[in-house]
C-alpha positions in Angstrom: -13.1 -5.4 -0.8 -13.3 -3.3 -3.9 -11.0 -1.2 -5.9 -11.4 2.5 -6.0 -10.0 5.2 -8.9 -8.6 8.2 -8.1 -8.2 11.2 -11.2 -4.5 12.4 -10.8 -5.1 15.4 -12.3 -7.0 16.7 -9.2 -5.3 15.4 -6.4 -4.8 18.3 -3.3 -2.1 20.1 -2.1 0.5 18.3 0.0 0.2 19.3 3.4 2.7 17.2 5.9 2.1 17.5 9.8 4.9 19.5 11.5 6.7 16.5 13.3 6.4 14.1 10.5 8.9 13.3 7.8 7.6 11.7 4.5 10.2 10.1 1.8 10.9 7.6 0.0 12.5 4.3 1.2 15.9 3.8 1.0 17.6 0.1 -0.3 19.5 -0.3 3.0 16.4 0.1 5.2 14.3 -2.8 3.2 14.7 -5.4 5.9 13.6 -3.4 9.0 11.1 -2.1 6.4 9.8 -5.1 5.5 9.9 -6.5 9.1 7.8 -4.0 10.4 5.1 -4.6 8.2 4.9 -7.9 8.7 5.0 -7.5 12.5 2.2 -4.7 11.9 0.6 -6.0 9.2 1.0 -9.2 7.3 3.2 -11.3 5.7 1.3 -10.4 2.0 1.6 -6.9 2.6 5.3 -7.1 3.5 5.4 -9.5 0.0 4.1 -6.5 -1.8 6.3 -4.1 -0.2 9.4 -6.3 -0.8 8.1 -5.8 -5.1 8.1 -1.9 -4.4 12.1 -2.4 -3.5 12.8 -3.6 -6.6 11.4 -1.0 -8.5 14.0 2.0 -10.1 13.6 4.3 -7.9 11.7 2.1 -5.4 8.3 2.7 -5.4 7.9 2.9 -1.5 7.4 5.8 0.6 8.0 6.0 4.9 5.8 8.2 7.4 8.7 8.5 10.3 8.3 10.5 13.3 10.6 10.8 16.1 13.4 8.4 14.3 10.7 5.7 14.2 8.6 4.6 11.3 5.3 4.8 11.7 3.7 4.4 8.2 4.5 3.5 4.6 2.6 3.5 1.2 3.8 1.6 -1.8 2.7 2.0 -5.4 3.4 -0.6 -8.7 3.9 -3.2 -6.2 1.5 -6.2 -7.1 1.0 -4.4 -10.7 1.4 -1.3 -12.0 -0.8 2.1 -11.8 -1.9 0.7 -8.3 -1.4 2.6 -5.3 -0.8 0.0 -1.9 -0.6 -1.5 0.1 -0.1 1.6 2.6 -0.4 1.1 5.9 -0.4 3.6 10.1 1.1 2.1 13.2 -2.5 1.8 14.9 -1.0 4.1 18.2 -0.3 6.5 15.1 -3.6 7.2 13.4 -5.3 10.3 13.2 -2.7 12.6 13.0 -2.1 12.9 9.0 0.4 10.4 8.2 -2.4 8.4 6.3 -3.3 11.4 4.3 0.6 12.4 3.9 1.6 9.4 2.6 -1.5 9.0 -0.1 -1.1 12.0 -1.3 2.6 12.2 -1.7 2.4 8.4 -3.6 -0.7 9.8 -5.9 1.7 13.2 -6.9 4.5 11.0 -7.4 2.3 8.5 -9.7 0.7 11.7 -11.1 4.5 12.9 -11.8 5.4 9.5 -13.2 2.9 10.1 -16.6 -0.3 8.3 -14.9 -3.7 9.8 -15.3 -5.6 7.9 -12.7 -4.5 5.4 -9.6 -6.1 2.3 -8.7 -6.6 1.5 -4.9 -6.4 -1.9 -4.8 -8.7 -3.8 -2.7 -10.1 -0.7 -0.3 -10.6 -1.3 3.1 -11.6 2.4 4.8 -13.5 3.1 1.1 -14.6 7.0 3.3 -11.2 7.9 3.8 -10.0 8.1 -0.1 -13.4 9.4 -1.0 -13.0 12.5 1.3 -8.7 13.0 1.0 -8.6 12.4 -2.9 -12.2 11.7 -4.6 -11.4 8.0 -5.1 -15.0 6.7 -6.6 -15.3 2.6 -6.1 -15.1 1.0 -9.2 -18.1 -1.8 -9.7 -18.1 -5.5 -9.4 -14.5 -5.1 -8.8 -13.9 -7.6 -5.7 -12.3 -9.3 -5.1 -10.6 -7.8 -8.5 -7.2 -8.8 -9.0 -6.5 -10.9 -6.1 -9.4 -13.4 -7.1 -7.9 -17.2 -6.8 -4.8 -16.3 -4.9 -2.8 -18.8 -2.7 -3.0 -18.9 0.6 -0.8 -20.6 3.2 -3.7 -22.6 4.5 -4.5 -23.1 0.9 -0.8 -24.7 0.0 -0.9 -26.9 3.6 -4.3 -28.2 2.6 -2.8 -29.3 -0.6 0.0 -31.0 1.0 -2.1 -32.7 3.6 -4.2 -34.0 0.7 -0.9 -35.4 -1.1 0.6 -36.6 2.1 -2.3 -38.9 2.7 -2.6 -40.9 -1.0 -1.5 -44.0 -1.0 
């Protein structure tokens, strides 16, 4: 998966769906936060997330709808200047939480004295073309995340150990 660049200085208009609330994450909410995204997501993502709670002010926004969260972005999580990971309840897609939640991370990057956003490690490449102009940036995969552990890579090791006499 490649990484993408998006110019902050042309980024649309907000536009959030009427029944949809988009802010940032609060410090008491990291837990169920975090929990959700691994239960959704993965256990990486939720790693990354956990990063964004750190941050001052944390570097996390929530899609919520009807009390429940439904979506969340992140931004200077695994480094800084990259937007992600971000992430839509699957029964949730569609609708404009994706879109809200880019675009409301990008303006507050934008807002923050970047110039330009990386997407780290793209998955639906179409989507940030067509919402903000993202263009892929080349030879860039696997990009930053090139030789990172795994789990399976850590119990292979220790399988290995565990068997040297």
């Amino acid at each position: 998966m490649s990484d993408m660049l998006v110019a902050l200085y042309s980024l649309p208009e907000e536009t959030i769906p009427a029944n949809l609330i988009v802010r940032r994450a609060l410090a008491p909410e990291k837990t169920v936060v975090l929990d959700w995204i691994k239960a959704n997501f993965s256990q990486g993502w939720a790693d990354e997330c956990d990063v964004a709670f750190s941050r001052e002010p944390v570097s996390c926004f929530l899609a919520i709808q009807h009390e429940q969260l439904i979506g969340f972005a992140c931004y200077d999580a695994t480094l800084r200047n990259y937007f992600g990971p971000t992430g839509v309840h699957e029964s949730a897609r569609g609708a404009g939480a994706g879109k809200a939640l880019l675009v409301r991370t990008l303006h507050t990057m934008k807002d923050a004295g970047y110039g330009y956003a990386i997407i780290g490690g793209v998955g639906p490449a179409e989507f940030y073309e067509k919402t903000v102009g993202a263009m892929l940036i080349k030879d860039s995969s696997p990009g930053m995340y090139k030789g990172m552990l795994k789990k399976q890579t850590i119990s292979s090791i220790h399988s290995k150990h565990s068997n040297v006499k």
